[in-house]
C-alpha positions as CSV (number, residue, x, y, z in Angstrom):
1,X,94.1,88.5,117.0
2,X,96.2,89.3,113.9
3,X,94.6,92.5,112.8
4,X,97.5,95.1,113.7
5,X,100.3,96.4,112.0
6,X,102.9,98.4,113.3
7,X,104.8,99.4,116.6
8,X,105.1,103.2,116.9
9,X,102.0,103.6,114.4
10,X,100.3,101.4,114.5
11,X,97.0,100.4,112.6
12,X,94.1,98.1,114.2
13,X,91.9,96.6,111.2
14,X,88.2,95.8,111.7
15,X,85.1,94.8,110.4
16,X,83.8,92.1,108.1
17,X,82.9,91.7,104.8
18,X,78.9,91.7,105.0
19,X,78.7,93.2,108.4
20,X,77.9,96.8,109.3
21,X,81.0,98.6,108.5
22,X,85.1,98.3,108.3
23,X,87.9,100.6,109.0
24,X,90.9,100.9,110.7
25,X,92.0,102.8,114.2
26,X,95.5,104.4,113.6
27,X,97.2,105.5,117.0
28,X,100.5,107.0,116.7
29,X,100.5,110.3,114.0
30,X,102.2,112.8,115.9
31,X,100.0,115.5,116.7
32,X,99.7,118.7,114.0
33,X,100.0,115.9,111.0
34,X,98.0,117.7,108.2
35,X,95.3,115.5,107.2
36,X,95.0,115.3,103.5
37,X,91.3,114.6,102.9
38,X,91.3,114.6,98.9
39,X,93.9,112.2,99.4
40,X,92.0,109.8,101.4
41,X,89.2,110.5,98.7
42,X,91.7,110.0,95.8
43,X,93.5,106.9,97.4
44,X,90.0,105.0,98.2
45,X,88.4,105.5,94.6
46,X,91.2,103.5,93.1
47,X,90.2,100.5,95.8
48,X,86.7,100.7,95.5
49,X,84.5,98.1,94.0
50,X,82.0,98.4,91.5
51,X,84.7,99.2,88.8
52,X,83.5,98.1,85.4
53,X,84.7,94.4,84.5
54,X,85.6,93.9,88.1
55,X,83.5,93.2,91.3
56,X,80.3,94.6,91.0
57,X,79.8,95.3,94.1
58,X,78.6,99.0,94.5
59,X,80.1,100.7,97.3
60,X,80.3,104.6,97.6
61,X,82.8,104.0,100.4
62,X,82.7,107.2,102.1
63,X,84.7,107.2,104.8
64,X,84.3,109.0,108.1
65,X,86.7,110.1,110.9
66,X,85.0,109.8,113.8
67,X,88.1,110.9,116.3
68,X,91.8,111.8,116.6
69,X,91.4,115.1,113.8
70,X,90.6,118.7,114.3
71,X,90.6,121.8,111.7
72,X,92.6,119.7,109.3
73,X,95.0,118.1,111.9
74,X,96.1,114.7,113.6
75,X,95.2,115.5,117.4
76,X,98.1,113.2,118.8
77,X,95.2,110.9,119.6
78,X,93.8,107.8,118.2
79,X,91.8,108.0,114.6
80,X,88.9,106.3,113.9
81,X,88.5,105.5,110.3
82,X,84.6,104.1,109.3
83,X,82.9,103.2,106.4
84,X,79.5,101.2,106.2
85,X,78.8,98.6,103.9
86,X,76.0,99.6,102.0
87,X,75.6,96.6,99.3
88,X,76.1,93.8,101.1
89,X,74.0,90.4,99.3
90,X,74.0,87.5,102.1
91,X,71.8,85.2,100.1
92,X,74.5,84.6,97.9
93,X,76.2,82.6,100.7
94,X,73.6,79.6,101.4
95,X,75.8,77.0,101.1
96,X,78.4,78.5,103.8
97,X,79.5,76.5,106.5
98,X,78.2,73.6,105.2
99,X,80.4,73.1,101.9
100,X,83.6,75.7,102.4
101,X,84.4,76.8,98.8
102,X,87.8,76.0,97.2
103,X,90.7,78.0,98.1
104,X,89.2,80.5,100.7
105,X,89.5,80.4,104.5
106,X,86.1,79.2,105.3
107,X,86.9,76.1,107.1
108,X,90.1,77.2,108.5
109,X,88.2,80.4,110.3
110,X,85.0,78.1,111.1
111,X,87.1,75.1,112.9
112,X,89.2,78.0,114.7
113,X,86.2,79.6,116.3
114,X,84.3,77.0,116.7
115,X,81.6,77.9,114.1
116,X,81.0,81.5,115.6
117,X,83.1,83.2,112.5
118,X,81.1,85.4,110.2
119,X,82.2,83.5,106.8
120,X,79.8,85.8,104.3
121,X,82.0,87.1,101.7
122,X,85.2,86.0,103.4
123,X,84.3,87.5,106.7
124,X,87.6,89.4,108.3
125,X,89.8,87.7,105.4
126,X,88.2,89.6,102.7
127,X,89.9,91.9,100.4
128,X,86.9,94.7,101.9
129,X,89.3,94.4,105.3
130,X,91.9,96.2,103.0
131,X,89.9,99.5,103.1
132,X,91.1,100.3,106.5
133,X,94.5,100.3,105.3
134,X,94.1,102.3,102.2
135,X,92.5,104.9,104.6
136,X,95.0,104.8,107.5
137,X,97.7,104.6,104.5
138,X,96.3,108.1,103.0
139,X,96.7,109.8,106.5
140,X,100.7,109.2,107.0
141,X,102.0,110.7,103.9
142,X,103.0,113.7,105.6
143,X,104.8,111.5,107.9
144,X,107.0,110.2,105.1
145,X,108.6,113.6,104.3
146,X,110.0,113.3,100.4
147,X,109.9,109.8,100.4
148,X,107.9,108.5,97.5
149,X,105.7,105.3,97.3
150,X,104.2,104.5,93.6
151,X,102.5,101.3,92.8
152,X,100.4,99.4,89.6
153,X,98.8,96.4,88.3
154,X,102.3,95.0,86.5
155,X,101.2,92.2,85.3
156,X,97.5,89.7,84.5
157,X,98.5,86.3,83.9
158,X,101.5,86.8,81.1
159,X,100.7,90.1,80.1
160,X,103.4,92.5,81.6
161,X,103.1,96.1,82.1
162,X,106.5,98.4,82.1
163,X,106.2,101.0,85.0
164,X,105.5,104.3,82.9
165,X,104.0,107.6,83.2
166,X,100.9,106.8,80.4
167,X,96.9,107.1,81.0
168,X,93.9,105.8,79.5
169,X,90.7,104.5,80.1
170,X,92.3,100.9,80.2
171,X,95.4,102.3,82.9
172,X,92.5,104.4,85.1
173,X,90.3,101.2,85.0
174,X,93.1,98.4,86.2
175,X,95.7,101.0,87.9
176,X,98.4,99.9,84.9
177,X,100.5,103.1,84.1
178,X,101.4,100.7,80.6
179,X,98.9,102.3,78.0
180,X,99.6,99.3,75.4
181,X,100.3,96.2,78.3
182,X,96.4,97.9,79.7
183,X,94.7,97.5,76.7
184,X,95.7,93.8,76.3
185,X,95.3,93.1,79.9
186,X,91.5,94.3,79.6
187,X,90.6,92.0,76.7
188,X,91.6,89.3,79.2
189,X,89.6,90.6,81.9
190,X,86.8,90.5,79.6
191,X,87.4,87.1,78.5
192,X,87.7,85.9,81.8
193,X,84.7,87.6,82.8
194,X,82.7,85.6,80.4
195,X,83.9,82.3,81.2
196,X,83.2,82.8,85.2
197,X,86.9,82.0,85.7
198,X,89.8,84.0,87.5
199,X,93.6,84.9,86.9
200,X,96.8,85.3,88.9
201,X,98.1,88.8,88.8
202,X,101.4,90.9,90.4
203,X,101.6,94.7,91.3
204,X,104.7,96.0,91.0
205,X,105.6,99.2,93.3
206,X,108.4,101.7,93.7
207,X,109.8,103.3,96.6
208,X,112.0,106.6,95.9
209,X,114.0,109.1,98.1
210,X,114.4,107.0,101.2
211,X,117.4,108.5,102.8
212,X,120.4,106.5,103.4
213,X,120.4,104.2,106.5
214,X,116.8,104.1,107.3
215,X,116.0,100.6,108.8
216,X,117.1,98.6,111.6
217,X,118.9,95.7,111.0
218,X,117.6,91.8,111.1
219,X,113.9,91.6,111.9
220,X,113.2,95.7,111.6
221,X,115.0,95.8,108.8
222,X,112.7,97.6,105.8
223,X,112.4,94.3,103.4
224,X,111.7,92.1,106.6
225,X,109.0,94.5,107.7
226,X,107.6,95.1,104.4
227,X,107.5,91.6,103.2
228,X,105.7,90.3,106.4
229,X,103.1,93.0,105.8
230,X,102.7,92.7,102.4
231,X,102.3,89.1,102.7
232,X,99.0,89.6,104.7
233,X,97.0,91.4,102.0
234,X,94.5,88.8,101.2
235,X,95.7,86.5,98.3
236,X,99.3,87.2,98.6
237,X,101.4,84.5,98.0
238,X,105.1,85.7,97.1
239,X,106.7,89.0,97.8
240,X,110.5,89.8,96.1
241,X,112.5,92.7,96.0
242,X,114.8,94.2,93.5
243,X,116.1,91.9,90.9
244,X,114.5,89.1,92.7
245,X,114.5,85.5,92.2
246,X,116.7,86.2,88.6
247,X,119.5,86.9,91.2
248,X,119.4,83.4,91.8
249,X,121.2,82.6,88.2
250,X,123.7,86.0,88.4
251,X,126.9,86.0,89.6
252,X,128.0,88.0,92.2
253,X,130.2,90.3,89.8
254,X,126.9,91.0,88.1
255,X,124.7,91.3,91.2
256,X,127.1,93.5,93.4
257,X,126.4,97.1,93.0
258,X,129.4,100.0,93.0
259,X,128.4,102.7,95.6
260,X,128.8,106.2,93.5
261,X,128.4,109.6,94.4
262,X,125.5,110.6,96.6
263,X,126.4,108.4,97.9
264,X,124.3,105.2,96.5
265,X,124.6,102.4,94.1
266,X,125.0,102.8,90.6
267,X,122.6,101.1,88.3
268,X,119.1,101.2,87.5
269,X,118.4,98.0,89.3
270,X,120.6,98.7,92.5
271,X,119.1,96.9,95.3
272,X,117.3,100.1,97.4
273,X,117.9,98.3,101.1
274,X,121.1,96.0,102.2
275,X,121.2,94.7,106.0
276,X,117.7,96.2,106.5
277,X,118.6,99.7,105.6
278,X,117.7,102.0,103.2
279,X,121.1,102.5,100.5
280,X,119.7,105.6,99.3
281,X,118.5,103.4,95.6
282,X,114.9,103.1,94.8
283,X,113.6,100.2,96.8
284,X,112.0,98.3,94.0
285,X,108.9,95.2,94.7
286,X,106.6,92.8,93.4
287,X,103.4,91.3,95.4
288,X,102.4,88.5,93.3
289,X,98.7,87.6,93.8
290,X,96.7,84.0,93.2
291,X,93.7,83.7,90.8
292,X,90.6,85.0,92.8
293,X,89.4,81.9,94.6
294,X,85.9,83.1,94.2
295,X,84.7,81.3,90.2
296,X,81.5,80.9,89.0
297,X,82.6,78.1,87.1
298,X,81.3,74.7,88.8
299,X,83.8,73.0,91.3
300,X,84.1,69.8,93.7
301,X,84.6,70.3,97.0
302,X,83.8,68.9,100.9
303,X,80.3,69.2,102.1
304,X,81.0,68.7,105.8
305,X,77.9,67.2,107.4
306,X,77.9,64.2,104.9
307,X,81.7,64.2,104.4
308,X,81.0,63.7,100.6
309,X,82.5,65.2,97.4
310,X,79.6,67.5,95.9
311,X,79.2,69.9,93.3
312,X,79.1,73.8,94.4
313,X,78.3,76.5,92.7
314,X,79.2,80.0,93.2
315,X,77.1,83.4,92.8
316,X,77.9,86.7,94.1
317,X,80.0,89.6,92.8
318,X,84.0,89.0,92.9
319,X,86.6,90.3,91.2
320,X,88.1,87.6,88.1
321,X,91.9,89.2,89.2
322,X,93.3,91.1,92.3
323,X,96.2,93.4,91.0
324,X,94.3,96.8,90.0
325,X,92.6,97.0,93.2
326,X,95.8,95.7,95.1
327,X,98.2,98.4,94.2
328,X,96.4,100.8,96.4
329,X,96.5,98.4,98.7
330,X,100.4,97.8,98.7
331,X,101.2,101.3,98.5
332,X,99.3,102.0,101.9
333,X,101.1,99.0,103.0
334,X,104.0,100.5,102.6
335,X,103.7,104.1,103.5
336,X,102.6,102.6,107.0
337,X,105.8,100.3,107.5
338,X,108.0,102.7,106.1
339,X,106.1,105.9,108.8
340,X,106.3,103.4,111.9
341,X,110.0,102.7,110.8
342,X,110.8,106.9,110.6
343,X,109.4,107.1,114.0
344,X,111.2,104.4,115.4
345,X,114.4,106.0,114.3
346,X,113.1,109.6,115.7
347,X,112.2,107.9,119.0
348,X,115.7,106.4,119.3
349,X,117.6,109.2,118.0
């Protein structure tokens, strides 16, 4: 099963959608890690559903350690991170497995185990899975020493946001740090809302202070690691770093970067990793996201037992675009790549 993530720490997801509960078991934290609960609190909030113009789904989401912490500190041993769903609405699922619904997993996951998958609200693929890593994500920022990971909603179909320092209602609400780019990107939330219809989205996130050769090269290298993790958050579907794909039309007079004092590249766009390692730049990303598949608008699609084309109709509670909740997502993401890479190093070193 595909539900871990890392080598040194390493993070076990579990749990589905409309089941019980979810969480995460992290193994790994070197014993005496302060555990930052408001953190944890903090980082969870900005995940949590039942945000207004977003999933209504109301979850408190408190999570409990069961294990692995005592007076304030990582034992050495593993952590056992739980939350029970406490809104769950099955009966909004009737038609599941009998007509999949466009673009989600559903008959993928029920022909792979044989019908014995729990397919309500996405089941293990749901974007609920991702609480376990915003909560194992909180716990290894002490691990990460003065590196820095900062992450926002960057853009909502064509509406682009600037990575700033500004707050509103609009910025807390979507996780935008663009005051003016929030406020537009809301009226289309709304909009979409209304019409029952969803949005692609991208959340843009910034690594700072990684010290200079961090990394191992090839597969270990940071970008590799990061991409192929970042690429699992449900309804990923492209991952670039630094200038991106606009480095396909640059020449390489334009793309190369001078090292400079520090030493590092000069430039505000330096790329932050080369060969794997870290070259002491901020390590900038995007994680661009598909349009919810999840529409109340009416759709066509398989039902199985007939093997006809019929109409399906979706109710339930889902979110009409994935970036504001994502971009807690992708900083845990990366704060857990980034720890499991630090202790790598320490273990060789």
């Amino acid at each position: 099963m595909g539900m871990k993530l890392g080598d040194s720490i390493r993070v076990t997801l579990f749990g589905e959608s409309h089941g019980a509960a979810v969480g995460a078991l992290l193994e790994g934290l070197p014993p005496g890690t302060p555990i930052d609960l408001d953190g944890l609190l903090a980082d969870l909030e900005r995940r949590r559903p039942g945000r207004r113009l977003l999933s209504a789904r109301s979850e408190p989401d408190a999570c409990e350690i069961l294990s692995g912490v005592f007076e304030g500190r990582a034992t050495g041993h593993p952590i056992l991170l739980l939350v029970h769903n406490q809104d769950v609405k099955s009966k909004d699922y009737p038609f599941i497995p009998d007509q999949p619904r466009p673009g989600h997993v559903d008959l993928p996951e029920s022909v792979r185990t044989g019908g014995a998958a729990d397919l309500r609200g996405g089941g293990t693929h749901s974007g609920r899975i991702t609480l376990g890593l915003v909560a194992a994500g909180a716990l290894v920022r002490d691990v990460l020493g003065r590196i820095e990971v900062d992450a926002h909603c960057a853009a909502i179909g064509d509406i682009r946001a600037e990575m700033k320092a500004e707050s509103s209602e609009s910025c807390t609400l979507l996780n935008c740090t663009d005051a003016t780019a929030a406020e537009r990107m809301l009226e289309r939330v709304k909009s979409l809302r209304k019409a029952g219809d969803s949005i692609g989205s991208s959340v843009e996130a910034v690594i700072s202070n990684l010290p200079l050769g961090l990394g191992e090269p090839w597969f270990e290298g940071i970008e590799p690691a990061l991409a192929r993790a970042l690429m699992a958050i449900p309804g990923a579907r492209a991952v670039e770093f630094g200038r991106g794909i606009d480095a396909v039309q640059m020449l390489g007079s334009e793309h190369n970067d001078a090292w400079g004092p520090g030493p590092a590249p000069l430039g505000a766009d330096a790329d932050g990793a080369l060969g794997g390692m870290a070259t002491g730049a901020p390590l900038r990303l995007q994680v661009h996201f598909k349009p919810p598949s999840s529409i109340s608008v009416s759709q066509m699609t398989l039902h199985v037992p007939s093997g006809e084309m019929r109409e399906l109709n979706i109710g339930g509670r889902h979110d009409p675009v994935l970036a504001p909740r994502a971009a807690p997502v992708v900083e845990a993401v990366c704060r857990l790549v980034l720890a499991d890479l630090i202790q790598i190093r320490e273990a060789v070193e």
